[in-house]
N, C-alpha and C positions, 0 to 999 in steps of 0.2 A: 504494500500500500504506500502512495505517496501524497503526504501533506500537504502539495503544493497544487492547488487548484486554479492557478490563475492560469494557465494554458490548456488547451484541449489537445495539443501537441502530445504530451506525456502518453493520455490516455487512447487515443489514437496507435501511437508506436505500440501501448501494451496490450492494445485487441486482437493482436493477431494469438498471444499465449496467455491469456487473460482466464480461457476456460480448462487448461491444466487442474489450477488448483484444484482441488477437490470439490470441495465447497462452493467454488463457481460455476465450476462445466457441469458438476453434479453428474458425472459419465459411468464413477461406479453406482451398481445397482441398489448397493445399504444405502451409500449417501444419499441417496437421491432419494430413498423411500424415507430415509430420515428426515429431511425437509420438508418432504410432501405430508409426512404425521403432522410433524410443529406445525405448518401451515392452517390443516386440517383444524386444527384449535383456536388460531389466531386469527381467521379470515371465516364472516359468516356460515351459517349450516344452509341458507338458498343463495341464489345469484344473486351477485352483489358488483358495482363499478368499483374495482381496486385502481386505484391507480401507484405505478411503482414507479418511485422517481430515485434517480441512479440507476436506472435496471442494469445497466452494463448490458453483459448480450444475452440478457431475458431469460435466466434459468427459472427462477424464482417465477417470474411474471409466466413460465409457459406452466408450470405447475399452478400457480391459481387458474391459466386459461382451463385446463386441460381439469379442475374441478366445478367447470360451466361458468365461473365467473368473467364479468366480462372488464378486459382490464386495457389499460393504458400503461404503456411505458414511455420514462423520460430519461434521457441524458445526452450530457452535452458533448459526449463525440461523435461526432457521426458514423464514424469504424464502428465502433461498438454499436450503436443507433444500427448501420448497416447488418450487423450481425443478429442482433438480435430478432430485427424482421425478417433474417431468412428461417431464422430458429420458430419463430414464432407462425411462419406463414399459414394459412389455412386454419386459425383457430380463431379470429376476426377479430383481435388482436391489434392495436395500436401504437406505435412506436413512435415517438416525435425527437427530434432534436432540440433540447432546450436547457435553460441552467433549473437545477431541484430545487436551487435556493429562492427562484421566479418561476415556478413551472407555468407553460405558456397554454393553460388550462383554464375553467370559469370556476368559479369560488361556488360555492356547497352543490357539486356537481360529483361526490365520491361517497362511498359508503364506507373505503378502507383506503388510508394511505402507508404504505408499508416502505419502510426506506432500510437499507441493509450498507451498515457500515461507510458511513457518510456523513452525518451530522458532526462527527466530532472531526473534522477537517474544514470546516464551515465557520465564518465569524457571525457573529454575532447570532450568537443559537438561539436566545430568547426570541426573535423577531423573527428567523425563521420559522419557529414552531408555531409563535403565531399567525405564520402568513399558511402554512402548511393545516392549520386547524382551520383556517376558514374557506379550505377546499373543499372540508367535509358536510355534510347534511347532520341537522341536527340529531342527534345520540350518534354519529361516525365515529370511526376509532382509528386513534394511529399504532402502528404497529411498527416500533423502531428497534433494527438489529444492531445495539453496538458491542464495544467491549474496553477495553483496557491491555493490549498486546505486548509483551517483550517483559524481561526481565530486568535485566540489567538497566534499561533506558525503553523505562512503557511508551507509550503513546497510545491516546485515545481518550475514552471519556468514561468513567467510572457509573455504576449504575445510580449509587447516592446522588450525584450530583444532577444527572439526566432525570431522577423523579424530581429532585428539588425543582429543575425545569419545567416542567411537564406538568406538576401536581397545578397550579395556580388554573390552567387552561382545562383541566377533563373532571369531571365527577366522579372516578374511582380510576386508580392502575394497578396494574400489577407488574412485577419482574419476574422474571424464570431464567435464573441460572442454564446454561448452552454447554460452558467447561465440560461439565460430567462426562456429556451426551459424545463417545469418540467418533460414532457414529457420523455425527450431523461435518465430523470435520479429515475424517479417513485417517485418524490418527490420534492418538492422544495430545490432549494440550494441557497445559498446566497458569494459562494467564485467564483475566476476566472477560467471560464472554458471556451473554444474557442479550436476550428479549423482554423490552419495556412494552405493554399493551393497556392501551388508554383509553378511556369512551369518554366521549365528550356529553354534557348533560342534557337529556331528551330540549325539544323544542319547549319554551313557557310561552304561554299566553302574554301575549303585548298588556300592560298594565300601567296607568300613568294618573298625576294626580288630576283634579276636575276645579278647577275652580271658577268664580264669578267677577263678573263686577259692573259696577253702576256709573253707566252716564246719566248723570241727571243732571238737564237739561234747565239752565233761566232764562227763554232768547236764547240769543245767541252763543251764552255761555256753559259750560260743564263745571261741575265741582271738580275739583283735584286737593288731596289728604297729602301732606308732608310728614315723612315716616320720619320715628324715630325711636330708636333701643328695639330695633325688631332683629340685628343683626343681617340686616339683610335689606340692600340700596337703603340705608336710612340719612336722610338727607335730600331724598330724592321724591317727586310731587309723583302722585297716583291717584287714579279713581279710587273709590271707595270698592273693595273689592276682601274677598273670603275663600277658603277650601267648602267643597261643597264634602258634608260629613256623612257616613256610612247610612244608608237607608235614607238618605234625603234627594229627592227631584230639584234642578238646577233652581228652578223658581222657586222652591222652599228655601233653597239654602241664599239665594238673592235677597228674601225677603227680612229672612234670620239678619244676616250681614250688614243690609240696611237701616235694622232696628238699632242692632249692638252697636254700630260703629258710628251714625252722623241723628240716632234718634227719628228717624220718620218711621212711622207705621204706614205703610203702604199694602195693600189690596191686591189679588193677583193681577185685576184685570188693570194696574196701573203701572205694572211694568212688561214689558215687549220686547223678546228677545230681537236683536237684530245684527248679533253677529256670533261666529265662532270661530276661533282663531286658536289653532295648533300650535305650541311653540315649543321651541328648545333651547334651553341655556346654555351659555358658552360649556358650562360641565358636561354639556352631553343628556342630560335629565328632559324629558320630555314632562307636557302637561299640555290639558285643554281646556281654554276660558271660555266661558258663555258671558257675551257682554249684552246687556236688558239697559233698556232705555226709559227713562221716565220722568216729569217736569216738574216742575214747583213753580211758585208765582204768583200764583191764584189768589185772588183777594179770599184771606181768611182761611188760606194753607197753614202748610207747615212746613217750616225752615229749617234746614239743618243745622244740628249742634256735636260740638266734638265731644263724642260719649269715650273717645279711649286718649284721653292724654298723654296716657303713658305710652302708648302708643303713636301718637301724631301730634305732633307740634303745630299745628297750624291750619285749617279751613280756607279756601278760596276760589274764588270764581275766576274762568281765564275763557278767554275768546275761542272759540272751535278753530277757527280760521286763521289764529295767531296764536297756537301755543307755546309755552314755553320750554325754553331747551332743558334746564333742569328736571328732566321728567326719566320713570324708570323705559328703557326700550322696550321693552315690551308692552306698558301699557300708550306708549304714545304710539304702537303701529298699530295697536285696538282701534286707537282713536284717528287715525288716519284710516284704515282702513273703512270706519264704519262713517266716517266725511263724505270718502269718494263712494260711499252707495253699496259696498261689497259686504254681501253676508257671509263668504266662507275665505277664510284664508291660512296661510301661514308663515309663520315668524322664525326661521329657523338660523337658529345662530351658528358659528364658525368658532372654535376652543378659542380662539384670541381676541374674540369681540367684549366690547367693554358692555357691562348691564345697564348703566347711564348712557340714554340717546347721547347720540354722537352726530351732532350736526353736517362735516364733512364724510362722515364712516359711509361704510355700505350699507345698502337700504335692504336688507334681509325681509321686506313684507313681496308677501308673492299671495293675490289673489288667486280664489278657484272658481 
């Protein structure tokens, strides 16, 4: 084996004796039914898209073909790329030329990625695994052959440290010790060799928080609430707005919110949904607001009062058409959104967008 993967020259020159080894060409009969057991364990009990990135020249990849599963191989030399499609021919089988580290594949397009002695000649492993986990379908599983080789002067990658990798990205692993087994290698060996087998956690249900909020309307103006000790944009001017709480309809919890936080008791039939607007915070955290429209003015209304001081420093009336920069971005695309007429949109922010509108920033509101 050689560490140096920046040419595809090396690997090229060593395809023509590449399947010697034992363990590669798999030509004796034990070895080869040795393999084909482990596999048999490691790789679904029905048809499944394996895809084998390093195949070299597809030993492995023709024993998953050849137990029905339907597989793809990757690597980056084309000798071996070359050989392995003749190895592989007639079993419908796919072989591409491409690097393992970028497989030139669509992301949750596999049900098994099996990699054999590769990862630990690879920089920066953590991002690999990651880019290699989102090839899979949810609950897939990776299936990594490495070891720990030489005595004197090892090289490779020990199994402790490949679970510590690995564990963050799947729902349960296992290792299984390979040494023992002389079988799988036409000889006895005496260094670290094991298979890491990993399921990544079935699909969850998309789930996100729901909250509200109030434009309520004087003329031409909207109220906006100046947050403060909320931990969160405080400093910064918002609609009067709430989570909507477990077993409560958007307009219940409008209603609730509007009591608690500015004192009007309002009626259902006195506020009107008229927008909903998707958004995600720079963290990546998703939620979806229902914004309800409703008026005050009225000779012999009722005017709001700041019921949570501790909460909001401040009450005020600003122009629809002029409002002010100080405002949280998310509730000022609400309110732009629901200006220009749009009842459905979304606000979807980028990891480095600021949660204070940003006058010159990107305009992240995208109508639907």
């Amino acid at each position: 084996m050689c560490a140096d993967t920046s040419t595809t020259a090396y690997w090229d020159a060593a395809a023509a004796d590449f399947d010697n080894e034992p363990d590669h060409g798999l030509r004796d009969l034990a070895v080869r039914e040795a393999w084909a057991a482990r596999l048999r364990g490691w790789l679904p009990g029905r048809a499944a898209d394996v895809l084998d990135l390093g195949c070299g020249t597809g030993s492995l990849a023709l024993l998953a073909a050849e137990r029905g599963h339907r597989v793809t191989g990757v690597d980056r030399s084309p000798r071996m790329v070359e050989l392995a499609r003749a190895k592989l021919a007639g079993t419908g089988a796919t072989v591409l030329v491409g690097d393992a580290a970028e497989p030139p594949v669509g992301e949750g397009s596999f049900d098994v990625v099996l990699v054999r002695h590769l990862l630990w000649m690879l920089p920066d492993r953590q991002a690999v695994l990651r880019r290699w986990a989102r090839l899979l379908r949810p609950g897939g599983r990776l299936v990594l052959i490495e070891g720990r080789w030489g005595e004197s002067d090892p090289v490779g990658l020990p199994a402790a440290e490949l679970s510590a990798l690995v564990g963050p990205l799947t729902e349960r692993l296992s290792v299984e010790q390979l040494a023992p087994d002389a079988a799988l290698w036409g000889r006895a060996v005496r260094d670290e060799r094991y298979a890491l087998v990993a399921d990544l956690a079935p699909a969850r249900r998309h789930a996100e928080i729901v909250d509200v909020h109030l434009i309520l309307r004087r003329g031409d103006e909207v109220l906006l609430a100046r947050r403060a000790n909320t931990g969160y944009a405080d400093g910064l001017l918002h609609a009067p707005s709430g989570h909507v709480e477990d077993g409560e309809d958007v307009r219940t919890a409008m209603l609730r919110e509007t009591a608690e936080e500015i004192g009007l008791t309002l009626g259902p039939d006195e506020v009107r949904a008229v927008l909903v607007l998707q958004h995600k915070a720079p963290t990546g955290a998703a939620r979806t607001g229902w914004f309800f429209e409703a008026e005050v003015g009225h000779e012999g209304g009722q005017e709001p009062v700041n019921r949570e001081p501790e909460k909001c420093s401040e009450l005020g009336w600003f122009p629809l058409d002029a409002l002010p920069d100080d405002m949280v971005a998310y509730c000022r695309a609400g309110l732009e959104a629901y200006r220009a007429g749009h009842g459905f949109a979304l606000h979807w922010h980028e990891p480095d967008d600021p949660i204070p509108y940003a006058p010159e920033g990107p305009d992240r509101l995208t109508p639907l």
